[in-house]
Every structure is written in C-alpha cells, then in structure tokens.
N, C-alpha and C positions, 0 to 999 in steps of 0.2 A: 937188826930190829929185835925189840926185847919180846917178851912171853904179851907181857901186857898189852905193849900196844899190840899185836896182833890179834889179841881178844877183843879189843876195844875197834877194830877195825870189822870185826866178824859180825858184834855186836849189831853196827851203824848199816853194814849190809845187809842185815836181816830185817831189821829198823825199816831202815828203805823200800825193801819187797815186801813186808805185810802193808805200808803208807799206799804204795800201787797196789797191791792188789784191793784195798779197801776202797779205792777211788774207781778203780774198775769195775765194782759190783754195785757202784752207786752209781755209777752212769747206765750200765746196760739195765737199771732195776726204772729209771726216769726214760729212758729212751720210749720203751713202747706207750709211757702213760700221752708223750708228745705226741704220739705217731697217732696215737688213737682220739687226741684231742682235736686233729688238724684237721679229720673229713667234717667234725661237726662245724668248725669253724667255716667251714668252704661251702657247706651245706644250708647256714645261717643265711644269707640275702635270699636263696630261692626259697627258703621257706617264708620270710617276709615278705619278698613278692605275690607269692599264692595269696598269703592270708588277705595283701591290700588290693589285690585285682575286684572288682565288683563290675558288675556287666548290669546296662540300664539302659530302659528301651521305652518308648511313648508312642502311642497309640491316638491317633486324629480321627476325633466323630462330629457328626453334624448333630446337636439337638433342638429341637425344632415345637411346634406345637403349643403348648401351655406352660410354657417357662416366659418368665421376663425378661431375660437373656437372650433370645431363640440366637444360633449362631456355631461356628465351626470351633470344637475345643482342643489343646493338648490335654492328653491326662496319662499317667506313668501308665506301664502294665501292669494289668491285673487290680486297675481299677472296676468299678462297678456302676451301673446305669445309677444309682442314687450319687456316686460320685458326679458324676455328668450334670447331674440335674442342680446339684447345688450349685456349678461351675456357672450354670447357665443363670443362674441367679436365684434359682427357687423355684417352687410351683407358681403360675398363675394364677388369680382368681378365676373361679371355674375349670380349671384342670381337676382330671377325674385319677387321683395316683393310686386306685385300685384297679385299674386296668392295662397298668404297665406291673412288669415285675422289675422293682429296685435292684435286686442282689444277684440279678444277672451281670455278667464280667461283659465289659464293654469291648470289643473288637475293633482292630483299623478299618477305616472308612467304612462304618456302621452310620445307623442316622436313628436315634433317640427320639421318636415323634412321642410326645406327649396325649392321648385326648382329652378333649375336653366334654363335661358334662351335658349332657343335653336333656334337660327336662322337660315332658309336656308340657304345654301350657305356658311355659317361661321364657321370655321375651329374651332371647342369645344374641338380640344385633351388634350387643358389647363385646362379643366374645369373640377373638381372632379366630380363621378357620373355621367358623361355624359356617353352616350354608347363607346364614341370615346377614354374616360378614363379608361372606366371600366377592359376592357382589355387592353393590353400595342403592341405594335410589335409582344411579340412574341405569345399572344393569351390567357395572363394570366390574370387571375380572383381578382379584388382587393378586397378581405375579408371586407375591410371597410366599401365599399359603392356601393357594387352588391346586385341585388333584389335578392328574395330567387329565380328567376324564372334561373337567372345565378348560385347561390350556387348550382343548382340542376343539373348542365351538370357537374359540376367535378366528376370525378371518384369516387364510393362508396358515394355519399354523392343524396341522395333521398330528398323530399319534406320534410319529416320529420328532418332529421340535417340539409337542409339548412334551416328552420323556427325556429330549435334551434340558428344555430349563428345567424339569423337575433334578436332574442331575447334574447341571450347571449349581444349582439351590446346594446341591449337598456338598459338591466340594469348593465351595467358594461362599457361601452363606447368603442370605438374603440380596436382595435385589437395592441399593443404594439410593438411585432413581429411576423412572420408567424410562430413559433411551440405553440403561445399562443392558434390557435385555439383549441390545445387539450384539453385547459380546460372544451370546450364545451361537455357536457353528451353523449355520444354516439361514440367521436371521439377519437380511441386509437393512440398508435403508430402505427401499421399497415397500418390501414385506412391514418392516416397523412402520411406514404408514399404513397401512391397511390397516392396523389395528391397534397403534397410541391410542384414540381415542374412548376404547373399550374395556383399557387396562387401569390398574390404580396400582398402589402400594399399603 
C-alpha cells in the first residue's frame, strides 16, 4: 500500500469520527427539548378537563300571594326573590312590592308570599288573599289562599291539617279542585265531607 492511499484512508477516518460525533451532539442537544415537551403534552387533557368541568345546581320555591302566576318554580342558584317573581308571571294588581325585599337570594323550599295592599276604605273583594276574598258571600274558605289560622275553623280540620294543607300548598302548589284536598295526610273521605261544602277555590 502506497504513502497516498494511506493518507487518504486516515483522512476518511477522521472524516467519519468528526460526522458521528456531530450527530451525537445533536441528538443529546434535542433529547431533553422532547423529554421536557412530553409532561406538557400528558398534562394538556386534565388541564381541559378542569377548565370544562362547571357544577350547576336549582333551587325549588313555592311563590304565592300577589303574582299571576302563584305556583312552585325552578330557578338556578343564586337567583333572587325579583327572579321568582317574574317566573311567577309579575306582580299582581294590588300586590304591595315594597314589602317584600326583591334582591334577597332565594333558598330551596322557601315560599315567596307576595302581600297585597290593603287600603282603608277600599273595597279588596277583587283581591286574592285578602280577608274580603278569603271567604266568598256564602262564608266559604278558599283552600288556596287562607292562613292555617282560617283552615282551622272548618269542621274536623285542627291546627295540625290545617299546617298540613298549608304545606301540602307549598310543596305541590295550589289546590286544582276541591276533592284534591284529600290528598293532604290526614284528610279522608269522611273528614272531606264535613267540610266540601265550606270550601272554595
């Protein structure tokens, strides 16, 4: 073997060792950029999860009183008694909405009564709930919107059933027609005749 090639051989060797080790410092120089790219990558779904999780929750009230609506409502959490009221359709005529506070946060199984205005001298027979509504002409008791303090003069019907329909009222709404009260706990057929004829709607 002559001078030459041997140089030319030495040459391609050298050649060769600088090609590797140039390939060797560009991989270990990419390696950790991967290593440190892969937790974010692993880390990307439970961060979207978090973000799309959202937690939502409703709240059931009875509003009752001087709305045109009177009746049981949903409304999300951390609505407000003026939310309620509008649900239930609006104030009434003759509803007095300075004696409720609107921007109070409405609570589960709360009950939204309305009152209504009562003016000297002003004829309320129109007005539901008023004393002058509650009974009719002939001296009957309207189930809807009598205090337990009226459920309690009907025949057979004591503090105890009248505190039931009053709570029957609130988590079931108004009274449909007058043999629905029997669905209230305590009140048979019996009992409902002693005093159908005393009731109204």
């Amino acid at each position: 073997m002559g001078v030459l090639q041997k140089k030319l051989i030495i040459v391609i060797v050298v050649a060769c060792g600088i090609l590797l080790y140039s390939f060797q410092s560009m991989w270990q120089k990419d390696s950790p950029e991967q290593i440190a790219a892969a937790p974010a990558q692993e880390n990307s779904p439970v961060n979207s999860n978090a973000a799309n999780t959202v937690l939502s929750s409703e709240v059931v009230v009875y509003v009752s009183g001087g709305v045109n609506k009177p009746g049981v409502y949903k409304l999300a959490q951390g609505s407000r008694i003026v939310d309620a009221v509008n649900l239930a359709g609006g104030f009434a005529p003759g509803a007095d909405a300075a004696k409720i506070n609107l921007a109070l946060h409405v609570k589960d199984e709360m009950q939204v009564n309305v009152p209504y205005t009562v003016a000297a001298g002003v004829n309320n027979s129109h007005i539901p709930g008023t004393a002058a509504n509650t009974k009719n002409a002939s001296d009957k008791i309207n189930i809807n919107t009598a205090s337990t303090a009226d459920l309690d003069k009907l025949p057979g019907i004591g503090p105890a059933l009248a505190e039931r329909i009053a709570q029957y009222r609130i988590a079931n709404g108004p009274f449909g027609e007058l043999a629905d009260v029997k669905k209230v706990p305590g009140i048979g057929e019996a009992k409902y005749n002693q005093f159908k004829d005393k009731i109204s709607l």
